[in-house]
C-alpha positions in Angstrom: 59.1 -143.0 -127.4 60.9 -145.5 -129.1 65.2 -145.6 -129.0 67.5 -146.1 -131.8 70.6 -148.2 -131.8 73.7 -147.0 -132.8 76.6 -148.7 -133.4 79.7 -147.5 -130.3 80.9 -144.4 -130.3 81.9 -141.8 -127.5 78.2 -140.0 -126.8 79.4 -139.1 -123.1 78.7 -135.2 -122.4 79.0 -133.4 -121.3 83.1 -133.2 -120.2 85.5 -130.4 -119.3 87.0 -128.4 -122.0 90.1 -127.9 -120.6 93.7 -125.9 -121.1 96.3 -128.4 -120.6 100.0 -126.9 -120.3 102.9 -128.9 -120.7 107.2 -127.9 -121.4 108.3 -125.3 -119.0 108.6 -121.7 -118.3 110.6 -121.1 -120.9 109.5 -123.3 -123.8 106.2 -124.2 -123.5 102.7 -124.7 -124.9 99.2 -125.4 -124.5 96.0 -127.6 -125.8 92.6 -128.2 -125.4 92.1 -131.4 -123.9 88.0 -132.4 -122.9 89.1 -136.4 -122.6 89.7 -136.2 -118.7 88.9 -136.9 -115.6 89.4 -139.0 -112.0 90.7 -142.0 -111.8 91.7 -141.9 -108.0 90.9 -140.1 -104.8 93.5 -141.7 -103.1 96.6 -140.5 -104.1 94.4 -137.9 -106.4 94.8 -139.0 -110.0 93.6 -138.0 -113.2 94.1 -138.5 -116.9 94.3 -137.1 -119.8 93.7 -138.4 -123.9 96.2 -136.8 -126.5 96.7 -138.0 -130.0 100.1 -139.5 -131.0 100.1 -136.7 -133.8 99.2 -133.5 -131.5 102.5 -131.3 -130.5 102.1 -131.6 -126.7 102.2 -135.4 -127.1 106.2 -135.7 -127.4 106.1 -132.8 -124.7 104.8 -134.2 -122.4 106.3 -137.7 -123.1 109.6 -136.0 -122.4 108.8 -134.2 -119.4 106.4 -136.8 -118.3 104.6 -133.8 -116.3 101.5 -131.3 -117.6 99.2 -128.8 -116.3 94.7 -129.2 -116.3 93.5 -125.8 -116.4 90.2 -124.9 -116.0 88.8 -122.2 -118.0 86.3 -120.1 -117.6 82.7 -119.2 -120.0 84.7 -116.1 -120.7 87.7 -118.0 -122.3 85.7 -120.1 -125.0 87.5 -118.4 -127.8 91.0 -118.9 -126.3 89.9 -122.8 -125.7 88.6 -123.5 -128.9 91.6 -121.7 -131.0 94.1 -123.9 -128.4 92.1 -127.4 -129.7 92.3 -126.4 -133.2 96.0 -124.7 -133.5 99.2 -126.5 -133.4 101.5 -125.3 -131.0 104.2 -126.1 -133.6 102.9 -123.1 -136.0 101.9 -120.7 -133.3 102.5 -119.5 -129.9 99.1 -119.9 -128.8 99.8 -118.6 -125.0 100.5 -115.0 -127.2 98.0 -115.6 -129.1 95.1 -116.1 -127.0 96.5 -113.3 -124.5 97.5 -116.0 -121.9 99.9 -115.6 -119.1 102.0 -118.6 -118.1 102.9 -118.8 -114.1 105.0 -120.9 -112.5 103.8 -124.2 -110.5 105.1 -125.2 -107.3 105.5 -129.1 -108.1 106.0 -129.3 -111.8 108.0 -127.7 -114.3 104.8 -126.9 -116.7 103.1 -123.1 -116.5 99.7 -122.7 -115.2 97.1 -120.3 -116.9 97.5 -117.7 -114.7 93.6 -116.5 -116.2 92.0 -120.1 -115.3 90.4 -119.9 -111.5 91.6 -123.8 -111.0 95.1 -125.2 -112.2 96.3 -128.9 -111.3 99.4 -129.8 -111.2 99.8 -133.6 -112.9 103.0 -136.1 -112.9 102.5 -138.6 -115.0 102.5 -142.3 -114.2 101.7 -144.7 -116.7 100.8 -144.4 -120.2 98.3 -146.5 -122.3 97.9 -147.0 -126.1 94.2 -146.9 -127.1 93.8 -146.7 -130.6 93.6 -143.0 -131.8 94.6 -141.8 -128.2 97.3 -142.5 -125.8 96.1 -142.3 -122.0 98.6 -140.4 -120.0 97.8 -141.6 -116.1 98.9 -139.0 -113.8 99.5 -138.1 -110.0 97.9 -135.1 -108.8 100.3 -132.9 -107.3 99.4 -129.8 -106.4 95.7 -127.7 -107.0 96.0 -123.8 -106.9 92.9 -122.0 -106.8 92.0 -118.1 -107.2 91.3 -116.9 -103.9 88.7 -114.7 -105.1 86.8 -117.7 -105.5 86.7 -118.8 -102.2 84.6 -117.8 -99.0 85.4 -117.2 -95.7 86.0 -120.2 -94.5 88.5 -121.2 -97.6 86.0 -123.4 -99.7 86.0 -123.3 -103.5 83.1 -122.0 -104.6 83.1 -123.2 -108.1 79.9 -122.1 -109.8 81.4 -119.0 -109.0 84.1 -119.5 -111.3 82.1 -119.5 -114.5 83.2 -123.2 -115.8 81.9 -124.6 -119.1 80.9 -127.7 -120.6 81.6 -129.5 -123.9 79.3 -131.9 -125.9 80.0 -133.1 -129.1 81.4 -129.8 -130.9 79.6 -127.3 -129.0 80.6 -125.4 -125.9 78.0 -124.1 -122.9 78.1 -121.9 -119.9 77.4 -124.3 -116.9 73.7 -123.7 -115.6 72.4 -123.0 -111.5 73.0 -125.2 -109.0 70.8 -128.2 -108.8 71.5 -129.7 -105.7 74.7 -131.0 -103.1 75.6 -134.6 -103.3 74.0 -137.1 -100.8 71.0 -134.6 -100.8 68.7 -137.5 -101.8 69.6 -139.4 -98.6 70.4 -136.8 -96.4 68.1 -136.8 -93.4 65.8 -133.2 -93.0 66.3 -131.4 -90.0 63.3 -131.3 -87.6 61.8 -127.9 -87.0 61.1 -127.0 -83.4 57.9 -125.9 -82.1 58.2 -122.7 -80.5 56.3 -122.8 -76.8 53.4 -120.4 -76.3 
């Protein structure tokens, strides 16, 4: 089959809708962020895209801290209403039924109802045309423990995450595979003697 051309654009999906809190206990708010991800495993850094003209943007310019929630399947409608309502008309954390807890390095609430909450300082900023890049430190991860297994690993496909891709949301599918399975040497099986 034959390919077309288009001009650039940003086809890359699918990414991670996610809740990002930023303000404080007291004054705070929430959006809908799916331009993230790693930058760094070493300190751990991330990043996040917000427009100039979004209400979190001079929130988190000021406090120079916010929160990546991860959401669950289960929270599509709170996600979507948080990317599409302005914190400056409505509380959207009432709204959408969700409970802000404290963090243990930052000022900004987690979601207490997302399994997966990190805890970002930011550390640069970047103009890039419609967005501005806020560069950030990792700080802190809090994870549900019912999510985790006896031994204290995540087990995120347990967690119900979702994907985003160009306007439409999805429930993430079974598990394909670990990485480093396509080089990882197979164990031998032992003959039994008879």
């Amino acid at each position: 089959m034959a390919k077309q051309h288009w001009k650039g654009s940003v086809l890359l999906a699918p990414v991670p809708p996610t809740l990002v809190t930023c303000g404080t206990m007291e004054s705070h708010n929430v959006l809908t962020v799916a331009w993230t991800g790693v930058l760094a495993t070493h300190p751990p850094m991330t990043y996040i895209s917000v427009r100039p003209t979004r209400y979190s943007y001079g929130i988190i310019m000021e406090h120079r801290e916010f929160v990546i929630n991860l959401p669950t399947s289960a929270m599509m409608q709170a996600t979507d209403f948080c990317g599409v309502r302005s914190g400056k008309d409505v509380d959207k954390f009432a709204v959408c039924h969700l409970t802000p807890e404290p963090a243990q390095t930052v000022q900004a609430p987690l979601i207490a109802e997302c399994p997966v909450n990190l805890e970002c300082r930011v550390t640069d900023t970047k103009e890039m045309g419609t967005h501005t890049v806020f560069e950030a430190e990792i700080t802190g991860v809090n994870v549900d423990e019912k999510y985790l297994d006896s031994k204290g690993k995540l087990n995120l496909q347990q967690c119900g995450l979702m994907a985003y891709a160009h306007g439409e949301y999805f429930s993430l599918g079974r598990k394909l595979g670990n990485f480093g399975d396509s080089v990882r040497k197979k164990k031998k099986k032992h003959k039994k003697n008879v």
